[in-house]
Every structure is written in structure tokens, then in C-alpha cells.
C-alpha positions in Angstrom: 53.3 109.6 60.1 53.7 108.1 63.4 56.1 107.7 65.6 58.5 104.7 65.8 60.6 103.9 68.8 63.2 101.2 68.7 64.0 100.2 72.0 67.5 98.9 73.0 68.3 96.0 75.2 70.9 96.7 78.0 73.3 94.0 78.9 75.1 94.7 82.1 78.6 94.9 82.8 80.6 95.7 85.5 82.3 99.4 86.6 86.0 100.2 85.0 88.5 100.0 87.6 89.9 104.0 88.4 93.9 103.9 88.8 95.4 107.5 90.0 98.8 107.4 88.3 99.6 110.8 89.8 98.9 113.5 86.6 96.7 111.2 84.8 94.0 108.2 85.4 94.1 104.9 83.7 90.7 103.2 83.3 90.3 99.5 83.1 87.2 97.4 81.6 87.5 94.1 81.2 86.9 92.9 77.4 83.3 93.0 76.4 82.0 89.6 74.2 80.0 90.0 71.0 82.1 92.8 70.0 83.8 92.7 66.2 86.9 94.0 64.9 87.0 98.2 63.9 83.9 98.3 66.2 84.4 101.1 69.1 84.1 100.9 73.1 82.8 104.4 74.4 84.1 105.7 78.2 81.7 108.5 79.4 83.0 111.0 82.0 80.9 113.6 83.4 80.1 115.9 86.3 76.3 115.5 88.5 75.1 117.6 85.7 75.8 115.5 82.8 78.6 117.5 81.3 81.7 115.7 80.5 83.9 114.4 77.7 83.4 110.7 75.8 86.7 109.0 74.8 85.9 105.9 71.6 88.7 103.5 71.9 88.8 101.3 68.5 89.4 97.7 68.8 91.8 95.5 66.7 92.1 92.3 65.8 95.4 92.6 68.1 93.1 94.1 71.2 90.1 92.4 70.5 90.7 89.7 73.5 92.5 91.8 75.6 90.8 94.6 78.6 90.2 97.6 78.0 92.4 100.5 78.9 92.6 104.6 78.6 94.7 106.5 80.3 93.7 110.5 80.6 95.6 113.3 82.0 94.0 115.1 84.9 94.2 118.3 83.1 92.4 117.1 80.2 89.2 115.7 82.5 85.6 118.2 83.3 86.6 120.5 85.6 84.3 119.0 88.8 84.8 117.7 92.5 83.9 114.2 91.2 82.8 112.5 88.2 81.0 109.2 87.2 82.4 106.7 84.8 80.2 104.3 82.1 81.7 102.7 79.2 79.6 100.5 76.6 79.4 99.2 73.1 76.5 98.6 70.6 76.6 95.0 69.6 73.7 95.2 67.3 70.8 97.1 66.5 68.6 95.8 69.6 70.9 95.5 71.9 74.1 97.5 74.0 76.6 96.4 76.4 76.4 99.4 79.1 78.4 99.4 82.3 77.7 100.0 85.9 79.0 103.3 87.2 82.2 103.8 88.8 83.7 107.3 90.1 86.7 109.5 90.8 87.9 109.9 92.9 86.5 106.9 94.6 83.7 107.5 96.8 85.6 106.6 99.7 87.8 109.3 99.4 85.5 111.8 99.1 84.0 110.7 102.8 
């Protein structure tokens, strides 16, 4: 039997904004079009390695329209220096809504 690869298109959208609310972070993404009711928005946070935690956040019909927002306590993150942040959604079965990266701490104030 041979193989069969489905490939997925990704759409771009832009990095989560990283708040640091003292003993937790709150991410921010703005609202991603396409997506339906009871469908779920995934946030990746990992380490350089890869190793990290996903959080699924399950939209409403009340948060459908609105942006997205988590907010994680600092003790609950991968233990690293920094980590990188990407949050998506599937839309359908060729396509996926993935975001550019964004870190924390910010880069900047790891310089």
C-alpha cells in the first residue's frame, strides 16, 4: 500500500502579545477568522529543545469575536531560561491558521 501524504496549508498570523502580570503571564492573540463555535485555539510553549506544555482554549458562541486570552502561572510554565510561543487553529482539513513566534521573556530582556 503506499503512502499518502496530506499536506496542510499554513495561513499566517501574527505573534501573541506576552504580558508579565508578576506570578503569572497573560497571552493575547487577536481573534482568528474561519474559526466555528466548540472549535479549539491551541498555545504552544516550549524550551530550544521542543519540550513544553500546549494549553486548547475552546471558543463559544460568546468568545467567538472576541481575542484570545490565557493567563498561566509562572510556576506552572517549562522549567527553561526562555521559551517560544505559537498558537494556531485547524480550519479545515487542508488548511491551519499558525502564528508567528513570540518569546518570554521578550528577547530584549534577555540582551
Amino acid at each position: 500500500m503506499p503512502n499518502k501524504f496530506d499536506f496542510l496549508k499554513f495561513d499566517a498570523l501574527p505573534a501573541a502579545e506576552v504580558f508579565d502580570e508578576g506570578d503569572n503571564i497573560r497571552l493575547k492573540a487577536p481573534r482568528i477568522s474561519g474559526v466555528d463555535e466548540g472549535q479549539e485555539i491551541v498555545f504552544f510553549l516550549r524550551n530550544h529543545q521542543g519540550d513544553g506544555i500546549a494549553v486548547y482554549v475552546k471558543l463559544t458562541k460568546k468568545t467567538l469575536n472576541d481575542a484570545i486570552e490565557v493567563v498561566l502561572q509562572k510556576d506552572k510554565l517549562p522549567k527553561a531560561k526562555s521559551l517560544t510561543i505559537d498558537y494556531g487553529a485547524y480550519i479545515n482539513e487542508s488548511s491551519v491558521h499558525r502564528s508567528a513566534v513570540s518569546h518570554y521573556p521578550p528577547l530584549e530582556d534577555q540582551a
